[in-house]
N, CA and C atoms as a LAMMPS dump frame, in Angstrom:
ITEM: TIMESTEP
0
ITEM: NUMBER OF ATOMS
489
ITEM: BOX BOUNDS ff ff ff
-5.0000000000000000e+02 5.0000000000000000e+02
-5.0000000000000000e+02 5.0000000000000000e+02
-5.0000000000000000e+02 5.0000000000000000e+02
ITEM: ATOMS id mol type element x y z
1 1 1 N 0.839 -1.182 0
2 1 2 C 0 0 0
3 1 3 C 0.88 1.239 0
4 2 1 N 0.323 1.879 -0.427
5 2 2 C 1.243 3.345 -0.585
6 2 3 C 0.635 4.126 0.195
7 3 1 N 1.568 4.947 0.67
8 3 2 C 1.433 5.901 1.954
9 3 3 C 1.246 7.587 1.485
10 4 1 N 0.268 8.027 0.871
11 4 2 C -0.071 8.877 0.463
12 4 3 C -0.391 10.057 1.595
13 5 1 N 0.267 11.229 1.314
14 5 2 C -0.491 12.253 2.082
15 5 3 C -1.743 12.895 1.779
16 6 1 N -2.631 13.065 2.699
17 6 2 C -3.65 13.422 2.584
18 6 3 C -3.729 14.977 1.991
19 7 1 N -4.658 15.301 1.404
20 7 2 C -4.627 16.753 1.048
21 7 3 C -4.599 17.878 1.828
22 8 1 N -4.576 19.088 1.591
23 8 2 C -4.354 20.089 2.324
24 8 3 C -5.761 20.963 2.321
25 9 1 N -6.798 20.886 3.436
26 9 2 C -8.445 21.578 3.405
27 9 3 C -7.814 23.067 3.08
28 10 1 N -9.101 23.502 2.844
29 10 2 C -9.642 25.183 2.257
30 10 3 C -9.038 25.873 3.173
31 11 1 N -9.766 25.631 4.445
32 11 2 C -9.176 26.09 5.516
33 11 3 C -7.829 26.048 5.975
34 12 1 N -7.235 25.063 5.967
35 12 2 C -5.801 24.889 6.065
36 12 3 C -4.74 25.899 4.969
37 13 1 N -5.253 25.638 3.798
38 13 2 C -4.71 26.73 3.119
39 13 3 C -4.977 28.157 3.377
40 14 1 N -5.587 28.122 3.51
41 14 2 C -6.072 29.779 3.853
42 14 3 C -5.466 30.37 5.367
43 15 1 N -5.378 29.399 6.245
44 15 2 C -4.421 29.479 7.488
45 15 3 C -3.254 29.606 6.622
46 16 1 N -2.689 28.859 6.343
47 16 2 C -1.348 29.13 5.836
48 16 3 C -0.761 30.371 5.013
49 17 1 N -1.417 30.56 4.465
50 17 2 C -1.213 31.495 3.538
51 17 3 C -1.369 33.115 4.521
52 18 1 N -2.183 32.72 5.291
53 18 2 C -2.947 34.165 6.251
54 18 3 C -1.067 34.284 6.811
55 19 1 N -0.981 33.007 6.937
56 19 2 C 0.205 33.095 8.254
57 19 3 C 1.512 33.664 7.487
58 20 1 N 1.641 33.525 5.936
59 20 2 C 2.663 33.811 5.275
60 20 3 C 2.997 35.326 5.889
61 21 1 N 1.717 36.273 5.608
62 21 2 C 1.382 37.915 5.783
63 21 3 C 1.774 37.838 7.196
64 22 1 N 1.192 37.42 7.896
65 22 2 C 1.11 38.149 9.428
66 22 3 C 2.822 37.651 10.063
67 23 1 N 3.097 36.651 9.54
68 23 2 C 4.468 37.289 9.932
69 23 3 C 5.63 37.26 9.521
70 24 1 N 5.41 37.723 8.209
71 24 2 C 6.358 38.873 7.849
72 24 3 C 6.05 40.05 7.512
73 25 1 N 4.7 40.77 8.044
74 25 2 C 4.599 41.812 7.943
75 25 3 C 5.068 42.317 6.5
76 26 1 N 5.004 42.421 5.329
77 26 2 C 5.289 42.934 4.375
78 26 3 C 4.618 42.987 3.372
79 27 1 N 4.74 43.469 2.254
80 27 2 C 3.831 43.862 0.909
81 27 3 C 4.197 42.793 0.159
82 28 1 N 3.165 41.843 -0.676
83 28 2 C 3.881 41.121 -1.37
84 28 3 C 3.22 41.45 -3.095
85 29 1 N 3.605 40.951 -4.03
86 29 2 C 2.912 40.52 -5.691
87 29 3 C 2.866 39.29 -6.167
88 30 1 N 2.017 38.88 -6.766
89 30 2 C 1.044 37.429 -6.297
90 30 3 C 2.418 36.665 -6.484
91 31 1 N 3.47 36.514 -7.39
92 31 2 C 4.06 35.812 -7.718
93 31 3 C 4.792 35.543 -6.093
94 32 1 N 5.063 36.812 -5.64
95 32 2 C 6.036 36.071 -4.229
96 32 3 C 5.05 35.156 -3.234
97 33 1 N 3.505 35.73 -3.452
98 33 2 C 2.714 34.766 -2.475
99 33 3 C 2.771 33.19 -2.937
100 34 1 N 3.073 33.228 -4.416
101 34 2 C 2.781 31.853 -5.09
102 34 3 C 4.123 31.153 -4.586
103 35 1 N 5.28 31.922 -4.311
104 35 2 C 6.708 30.98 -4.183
105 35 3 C 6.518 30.857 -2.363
106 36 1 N 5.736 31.886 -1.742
107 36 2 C 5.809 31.743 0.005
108 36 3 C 4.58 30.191 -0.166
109 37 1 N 3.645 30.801 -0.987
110 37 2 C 2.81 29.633 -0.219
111 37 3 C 2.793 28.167 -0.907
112 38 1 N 3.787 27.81 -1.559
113 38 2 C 4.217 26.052 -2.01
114 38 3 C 5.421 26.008 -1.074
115 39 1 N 6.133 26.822 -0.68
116 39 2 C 6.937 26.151 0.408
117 39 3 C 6.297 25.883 1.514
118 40 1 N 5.323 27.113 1.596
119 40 2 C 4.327 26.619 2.942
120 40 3 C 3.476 25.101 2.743
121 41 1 N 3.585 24.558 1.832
122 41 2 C 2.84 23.243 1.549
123 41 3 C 1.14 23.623 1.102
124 42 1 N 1.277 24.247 0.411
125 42 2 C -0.063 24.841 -0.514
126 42 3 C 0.298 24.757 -2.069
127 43 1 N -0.461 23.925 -2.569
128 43 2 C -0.405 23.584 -4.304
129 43 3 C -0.467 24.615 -4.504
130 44 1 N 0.831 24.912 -5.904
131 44 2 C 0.95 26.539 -6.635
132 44 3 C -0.543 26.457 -7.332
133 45 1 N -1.464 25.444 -8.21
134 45 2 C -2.35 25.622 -8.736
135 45 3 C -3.301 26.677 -7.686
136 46 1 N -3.464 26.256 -6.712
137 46 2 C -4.453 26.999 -6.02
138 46 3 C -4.416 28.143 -4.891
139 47 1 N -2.91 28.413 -4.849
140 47 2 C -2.706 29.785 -4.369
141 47 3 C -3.639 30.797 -4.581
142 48 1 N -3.289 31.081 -6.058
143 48 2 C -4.209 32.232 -6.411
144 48 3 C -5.581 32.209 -5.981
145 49 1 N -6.164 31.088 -6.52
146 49 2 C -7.488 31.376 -6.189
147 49 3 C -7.4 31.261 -4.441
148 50 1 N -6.871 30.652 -3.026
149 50 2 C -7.048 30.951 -2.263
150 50 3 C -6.728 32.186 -1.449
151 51 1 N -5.92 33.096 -2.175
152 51 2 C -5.22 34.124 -1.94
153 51 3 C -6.523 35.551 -2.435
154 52 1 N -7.401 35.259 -3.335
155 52 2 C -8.588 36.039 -3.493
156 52 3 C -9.61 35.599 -2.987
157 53 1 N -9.892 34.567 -2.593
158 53 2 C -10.812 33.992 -1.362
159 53 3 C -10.347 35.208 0.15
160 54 1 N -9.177 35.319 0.114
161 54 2 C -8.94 35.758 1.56
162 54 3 C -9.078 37.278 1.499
163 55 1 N -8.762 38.146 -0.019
164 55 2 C -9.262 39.383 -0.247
165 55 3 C -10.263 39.45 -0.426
166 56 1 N -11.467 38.508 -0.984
167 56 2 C -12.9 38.796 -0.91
168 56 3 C -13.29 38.727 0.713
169 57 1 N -12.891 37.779 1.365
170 57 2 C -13.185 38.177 3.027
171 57 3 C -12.692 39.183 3.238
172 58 1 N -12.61 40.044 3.195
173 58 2 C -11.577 41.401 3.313
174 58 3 C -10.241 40.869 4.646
175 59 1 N -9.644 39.814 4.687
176 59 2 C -8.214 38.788 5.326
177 59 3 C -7.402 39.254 4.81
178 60 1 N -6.992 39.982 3.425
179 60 2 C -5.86 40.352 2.944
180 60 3 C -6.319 41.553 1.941
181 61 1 N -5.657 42.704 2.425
182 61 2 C -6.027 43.691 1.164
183 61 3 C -5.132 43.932 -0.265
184 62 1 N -5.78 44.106 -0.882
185 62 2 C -4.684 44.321 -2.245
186 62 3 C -4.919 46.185 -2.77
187 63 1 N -4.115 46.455 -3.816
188 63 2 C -3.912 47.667 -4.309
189 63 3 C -3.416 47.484 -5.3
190 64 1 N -3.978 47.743 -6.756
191 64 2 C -2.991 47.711 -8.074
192 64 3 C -2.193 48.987 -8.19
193 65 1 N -1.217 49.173 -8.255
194 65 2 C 0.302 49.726 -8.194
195 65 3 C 0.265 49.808 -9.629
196 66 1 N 0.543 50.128 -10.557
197 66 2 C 0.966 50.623 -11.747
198 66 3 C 0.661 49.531 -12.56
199 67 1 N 1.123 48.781 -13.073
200 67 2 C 0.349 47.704 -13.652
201 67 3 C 0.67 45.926 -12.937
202 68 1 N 0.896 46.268 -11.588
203 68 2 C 0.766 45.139 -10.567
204 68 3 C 0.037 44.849 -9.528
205 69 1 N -0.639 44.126 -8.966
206 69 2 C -1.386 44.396 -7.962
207 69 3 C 0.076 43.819 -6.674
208 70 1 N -0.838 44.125 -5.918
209 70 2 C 0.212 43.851 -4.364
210 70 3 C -0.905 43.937 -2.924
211 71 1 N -0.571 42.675 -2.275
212 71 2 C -1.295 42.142 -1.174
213 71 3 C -0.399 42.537 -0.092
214 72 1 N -1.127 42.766 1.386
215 72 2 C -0.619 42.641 2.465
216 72 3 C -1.206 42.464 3.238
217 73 1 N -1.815 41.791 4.462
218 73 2 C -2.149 41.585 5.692
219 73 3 C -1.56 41.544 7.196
220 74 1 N -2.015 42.617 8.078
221 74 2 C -1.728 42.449 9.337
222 74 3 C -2.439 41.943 10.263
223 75 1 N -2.041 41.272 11.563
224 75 2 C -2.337 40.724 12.321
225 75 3 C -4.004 41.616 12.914
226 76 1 N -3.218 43.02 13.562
227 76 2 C -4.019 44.049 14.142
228 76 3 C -5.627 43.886 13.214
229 77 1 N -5.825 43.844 11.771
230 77 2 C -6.946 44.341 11.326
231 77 3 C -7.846 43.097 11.557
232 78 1 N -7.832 42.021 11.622
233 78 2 C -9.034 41.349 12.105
234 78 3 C -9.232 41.62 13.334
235 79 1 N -8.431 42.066 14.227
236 79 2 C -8.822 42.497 15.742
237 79 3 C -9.586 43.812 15.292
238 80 1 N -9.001 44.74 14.695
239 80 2 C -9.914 45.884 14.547
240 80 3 C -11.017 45.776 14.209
241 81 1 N -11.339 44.88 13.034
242 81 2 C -12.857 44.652 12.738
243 81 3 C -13.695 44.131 13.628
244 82 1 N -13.44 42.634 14.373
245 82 2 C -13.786 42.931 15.184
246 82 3 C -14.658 43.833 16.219
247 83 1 N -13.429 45.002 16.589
248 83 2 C -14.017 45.433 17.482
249 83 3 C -14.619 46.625 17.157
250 84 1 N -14.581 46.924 16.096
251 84 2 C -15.459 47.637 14.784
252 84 3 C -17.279 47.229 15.051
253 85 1 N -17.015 45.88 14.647
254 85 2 C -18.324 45.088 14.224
255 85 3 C -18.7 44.954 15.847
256 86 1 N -18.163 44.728 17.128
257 86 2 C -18.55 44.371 18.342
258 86 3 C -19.662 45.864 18.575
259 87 1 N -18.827 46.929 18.772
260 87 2 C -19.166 48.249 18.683
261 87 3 C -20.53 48.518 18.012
262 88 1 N -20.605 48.32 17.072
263 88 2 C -21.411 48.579 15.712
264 88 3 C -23.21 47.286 16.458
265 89 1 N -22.009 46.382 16.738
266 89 2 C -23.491 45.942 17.297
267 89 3 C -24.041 46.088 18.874
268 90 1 N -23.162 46.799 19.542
269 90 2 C -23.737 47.397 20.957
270 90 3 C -24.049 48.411 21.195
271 91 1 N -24.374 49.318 19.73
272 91 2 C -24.785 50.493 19.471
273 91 3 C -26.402 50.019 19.156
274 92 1 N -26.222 49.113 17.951
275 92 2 C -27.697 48.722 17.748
276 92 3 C -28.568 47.97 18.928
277 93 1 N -27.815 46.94 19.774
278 93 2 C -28.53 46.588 20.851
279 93 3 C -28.859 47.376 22.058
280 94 1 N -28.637 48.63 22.115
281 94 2 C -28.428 49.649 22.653
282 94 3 C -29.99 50.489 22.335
283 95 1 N -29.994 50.651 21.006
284 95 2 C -31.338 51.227 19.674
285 95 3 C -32.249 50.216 19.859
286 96 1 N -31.753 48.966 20.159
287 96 2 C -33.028 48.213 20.1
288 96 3 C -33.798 48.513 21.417
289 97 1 N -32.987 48.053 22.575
290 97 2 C -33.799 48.196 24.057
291 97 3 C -34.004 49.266 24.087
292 98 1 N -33.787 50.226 23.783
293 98 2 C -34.707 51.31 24.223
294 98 3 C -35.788 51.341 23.391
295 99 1 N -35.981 51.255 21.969
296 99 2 C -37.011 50.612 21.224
297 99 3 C -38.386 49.769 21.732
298 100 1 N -37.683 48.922 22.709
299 100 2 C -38.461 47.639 23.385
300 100 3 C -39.183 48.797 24.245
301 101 1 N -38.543 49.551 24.961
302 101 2 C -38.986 50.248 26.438
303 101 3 C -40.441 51.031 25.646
304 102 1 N -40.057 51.738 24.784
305 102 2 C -40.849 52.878 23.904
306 102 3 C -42.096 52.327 23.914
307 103 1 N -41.73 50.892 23.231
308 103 2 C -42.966 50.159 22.993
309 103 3 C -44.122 49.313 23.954
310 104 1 N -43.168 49.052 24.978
311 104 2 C -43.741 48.733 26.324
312 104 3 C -44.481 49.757 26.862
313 105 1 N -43.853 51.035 26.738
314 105 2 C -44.905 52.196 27.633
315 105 3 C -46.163 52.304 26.754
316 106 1 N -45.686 52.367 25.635
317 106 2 C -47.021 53.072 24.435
318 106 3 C -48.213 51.903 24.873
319 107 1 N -47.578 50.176 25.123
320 107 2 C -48.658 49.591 25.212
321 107 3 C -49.44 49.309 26.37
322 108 1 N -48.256 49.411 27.365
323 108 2 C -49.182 49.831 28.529
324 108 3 C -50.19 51.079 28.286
325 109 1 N -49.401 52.253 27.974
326 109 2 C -50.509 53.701 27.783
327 109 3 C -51.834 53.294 27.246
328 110 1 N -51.657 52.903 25.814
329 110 2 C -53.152 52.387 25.151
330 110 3 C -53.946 51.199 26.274
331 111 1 N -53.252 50.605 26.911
332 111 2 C -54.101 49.733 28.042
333 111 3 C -54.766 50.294 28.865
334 112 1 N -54.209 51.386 29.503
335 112 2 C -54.578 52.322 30.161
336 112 3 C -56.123 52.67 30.211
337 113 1 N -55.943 53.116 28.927
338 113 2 C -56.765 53.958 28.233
339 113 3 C -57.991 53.638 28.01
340 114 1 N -57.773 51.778 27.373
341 114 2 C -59.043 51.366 26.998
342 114 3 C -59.747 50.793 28.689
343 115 1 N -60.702 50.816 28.088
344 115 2 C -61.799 49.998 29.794
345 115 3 C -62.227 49.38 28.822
346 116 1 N -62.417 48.487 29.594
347 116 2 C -63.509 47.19 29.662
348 116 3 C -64.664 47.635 29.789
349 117 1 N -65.616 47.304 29.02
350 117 2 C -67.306 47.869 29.061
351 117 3 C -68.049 46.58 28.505
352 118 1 N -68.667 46.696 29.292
353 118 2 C -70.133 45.217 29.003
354 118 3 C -70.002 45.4 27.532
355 119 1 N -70.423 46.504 26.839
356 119 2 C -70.72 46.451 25.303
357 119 3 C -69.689 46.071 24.693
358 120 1 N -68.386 46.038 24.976
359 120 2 C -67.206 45.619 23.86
360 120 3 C -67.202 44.149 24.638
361 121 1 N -67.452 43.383 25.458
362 121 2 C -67.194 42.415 25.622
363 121 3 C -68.256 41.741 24.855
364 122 1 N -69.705 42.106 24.918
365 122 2 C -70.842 41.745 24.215
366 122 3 C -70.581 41.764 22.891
367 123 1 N -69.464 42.577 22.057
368 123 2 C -69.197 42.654 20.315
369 123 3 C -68.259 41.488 20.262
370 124 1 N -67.58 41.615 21.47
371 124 2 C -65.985 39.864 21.398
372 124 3 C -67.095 38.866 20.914
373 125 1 N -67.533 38.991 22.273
374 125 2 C -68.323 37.563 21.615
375 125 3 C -69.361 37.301 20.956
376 126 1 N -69.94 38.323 19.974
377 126 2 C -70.777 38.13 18.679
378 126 3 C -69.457 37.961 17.513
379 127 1 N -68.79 38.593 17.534
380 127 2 C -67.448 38.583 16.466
381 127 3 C -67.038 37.152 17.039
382 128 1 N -66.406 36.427 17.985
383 128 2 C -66.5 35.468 17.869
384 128 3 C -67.686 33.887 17.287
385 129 1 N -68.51 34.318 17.511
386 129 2 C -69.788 33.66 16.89
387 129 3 C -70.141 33.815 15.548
388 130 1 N -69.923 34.776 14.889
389 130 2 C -69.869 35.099 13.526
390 130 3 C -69.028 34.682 13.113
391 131 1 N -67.943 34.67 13.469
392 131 2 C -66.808 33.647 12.757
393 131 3 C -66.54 32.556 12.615
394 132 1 N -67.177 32.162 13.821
395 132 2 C -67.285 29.938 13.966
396 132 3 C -68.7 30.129 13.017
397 133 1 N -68.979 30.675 12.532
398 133 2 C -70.815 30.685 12.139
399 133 3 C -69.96 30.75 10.239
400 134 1 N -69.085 31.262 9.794
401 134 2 C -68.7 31.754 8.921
402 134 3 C -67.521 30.086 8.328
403 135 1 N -67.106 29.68 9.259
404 135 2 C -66.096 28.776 8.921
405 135 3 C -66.767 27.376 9.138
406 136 1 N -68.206 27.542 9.61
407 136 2 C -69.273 26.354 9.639
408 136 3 C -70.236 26.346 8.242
409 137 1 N -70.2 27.354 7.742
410 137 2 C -70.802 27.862 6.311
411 137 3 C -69.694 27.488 5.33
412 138 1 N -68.045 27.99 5.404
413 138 2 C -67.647 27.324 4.425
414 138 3 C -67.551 25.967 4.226
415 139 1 N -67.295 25.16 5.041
416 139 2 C -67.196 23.617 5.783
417 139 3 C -68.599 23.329 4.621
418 140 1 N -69.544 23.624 4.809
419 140 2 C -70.987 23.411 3.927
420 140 3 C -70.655 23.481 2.844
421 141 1 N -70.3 24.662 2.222
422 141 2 C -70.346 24.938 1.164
423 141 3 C -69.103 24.024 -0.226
424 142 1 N -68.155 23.942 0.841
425 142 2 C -67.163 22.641 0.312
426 142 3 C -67.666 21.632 0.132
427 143 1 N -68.933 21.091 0.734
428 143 2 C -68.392 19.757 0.34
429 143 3 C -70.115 19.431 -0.475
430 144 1 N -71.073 20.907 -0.303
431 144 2 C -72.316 20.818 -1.484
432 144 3 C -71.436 20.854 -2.809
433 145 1 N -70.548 22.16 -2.807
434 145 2 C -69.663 22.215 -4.136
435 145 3 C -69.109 20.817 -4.226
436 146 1 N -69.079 19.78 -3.906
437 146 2 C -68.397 18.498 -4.744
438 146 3 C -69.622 17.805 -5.386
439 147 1 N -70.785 18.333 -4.683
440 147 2 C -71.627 17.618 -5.328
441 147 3 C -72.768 18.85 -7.199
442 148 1 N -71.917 19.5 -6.761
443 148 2 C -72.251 20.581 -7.751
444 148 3 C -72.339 19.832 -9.319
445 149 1 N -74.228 19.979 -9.816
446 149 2 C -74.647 18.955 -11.176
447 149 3 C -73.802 19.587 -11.732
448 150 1 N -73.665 21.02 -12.074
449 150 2 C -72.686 22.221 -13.397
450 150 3 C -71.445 21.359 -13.219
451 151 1 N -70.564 21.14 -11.813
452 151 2 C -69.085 20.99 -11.412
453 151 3 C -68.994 19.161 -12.404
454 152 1 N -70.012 18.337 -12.112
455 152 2 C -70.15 16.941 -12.437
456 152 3 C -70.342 16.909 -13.786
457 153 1 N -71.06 17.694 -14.515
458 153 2 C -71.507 17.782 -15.722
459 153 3 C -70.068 17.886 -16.801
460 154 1 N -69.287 19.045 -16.369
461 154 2 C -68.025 19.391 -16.533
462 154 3 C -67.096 18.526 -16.344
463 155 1 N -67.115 17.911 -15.586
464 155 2 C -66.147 16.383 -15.428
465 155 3 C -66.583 15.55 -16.307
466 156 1 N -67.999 15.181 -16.061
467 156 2 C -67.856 13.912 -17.177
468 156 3 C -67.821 14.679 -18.477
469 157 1 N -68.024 15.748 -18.892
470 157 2 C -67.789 16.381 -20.507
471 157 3 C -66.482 16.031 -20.999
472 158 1 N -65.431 16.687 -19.86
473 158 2 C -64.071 16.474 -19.84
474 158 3 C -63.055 15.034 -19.911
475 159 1 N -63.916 14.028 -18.772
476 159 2 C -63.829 12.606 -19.231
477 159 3 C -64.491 12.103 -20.758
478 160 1 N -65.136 12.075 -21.409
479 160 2 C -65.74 11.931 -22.55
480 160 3 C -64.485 12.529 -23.97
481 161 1 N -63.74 13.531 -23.317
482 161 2 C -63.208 13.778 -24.609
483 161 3 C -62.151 13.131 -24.697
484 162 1 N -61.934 12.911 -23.501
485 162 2 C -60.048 12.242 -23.043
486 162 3 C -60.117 10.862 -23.348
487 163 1 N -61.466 10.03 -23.685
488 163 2 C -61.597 8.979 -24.245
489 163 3 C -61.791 8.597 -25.653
């Protein structure tokens, strides 16, 4: 049996390659990422494309330079985003609860407000009765409509031609 190494995951490459940038701190052009990341044990075929996987995550930024592009990544900017995005969302959870509060008073207030009166309890429950009265009428009306002569007539017309 032959003792084959297993391949190298998405992820694994993309670690590797992250790790090329962060420490050596420096600017690179794809060609030096392509010679850092096959020594790092990343197939030259798929450098590139994992190396724009990591600029579409915004993991590595690029800049075309005159007619070259050039990548670099530091350690610091996923911490910054981070705490960018942490920020960004304890501002909104911040907008929200007080949101919640706004809405809690307004609905207490309108509670407040309304009373209870014999006559609106007397409309609940006609509006309730009209509606079981309404969904006891369609219930009827479903299943006279199967027996509908026009609906039967139309079927067997329709069977008759298909024969």
């Amino acid at each position: 049996m032959s003792k084959r190494k297993k391949g190298v995951s998405l992820d694994e490459k993309r670690e590797r390659i992250l790790k090329i940038y962060h420490e050596n701190l420096e600017v690179y052009n794809l060609k030096e990422v392509e010679k850092l990341g096959s020594k790092a044990g990343v197939v030259l075929q798929t450098i590139k494309d994992v190396n724009q996987a990591l600029v579409d995550d915004n993991l590595v930024d690029t800049d075309k330079i005159g007619s070259g592009n050039y990548f670099w990544s530091f350690p610091s900017k996923v911490a910054q985003q981070r705490k960018r995005k942490l920020d960004d969302l304890e501002t909104k959870r911040g907008e929200l609860k007080q949101k919640i509060v706004s809405v809690v008073q307004a609905v207490e207030t309108q509670q407040s407000l309304r009373t209870e009166s014999s006559d609106r309890v007397e409309k609940l429950n006609r509006l309730a009765q009209l509606k079981n009265q309404v969904e006891e009428m369609r219930a009827k009306l479903h299943v006279l409509s199967e027996n509908d002569p026009d609906v039967m007539k139309k079927l067997g017309t329709c069977h008759h031609r298909r024969h």
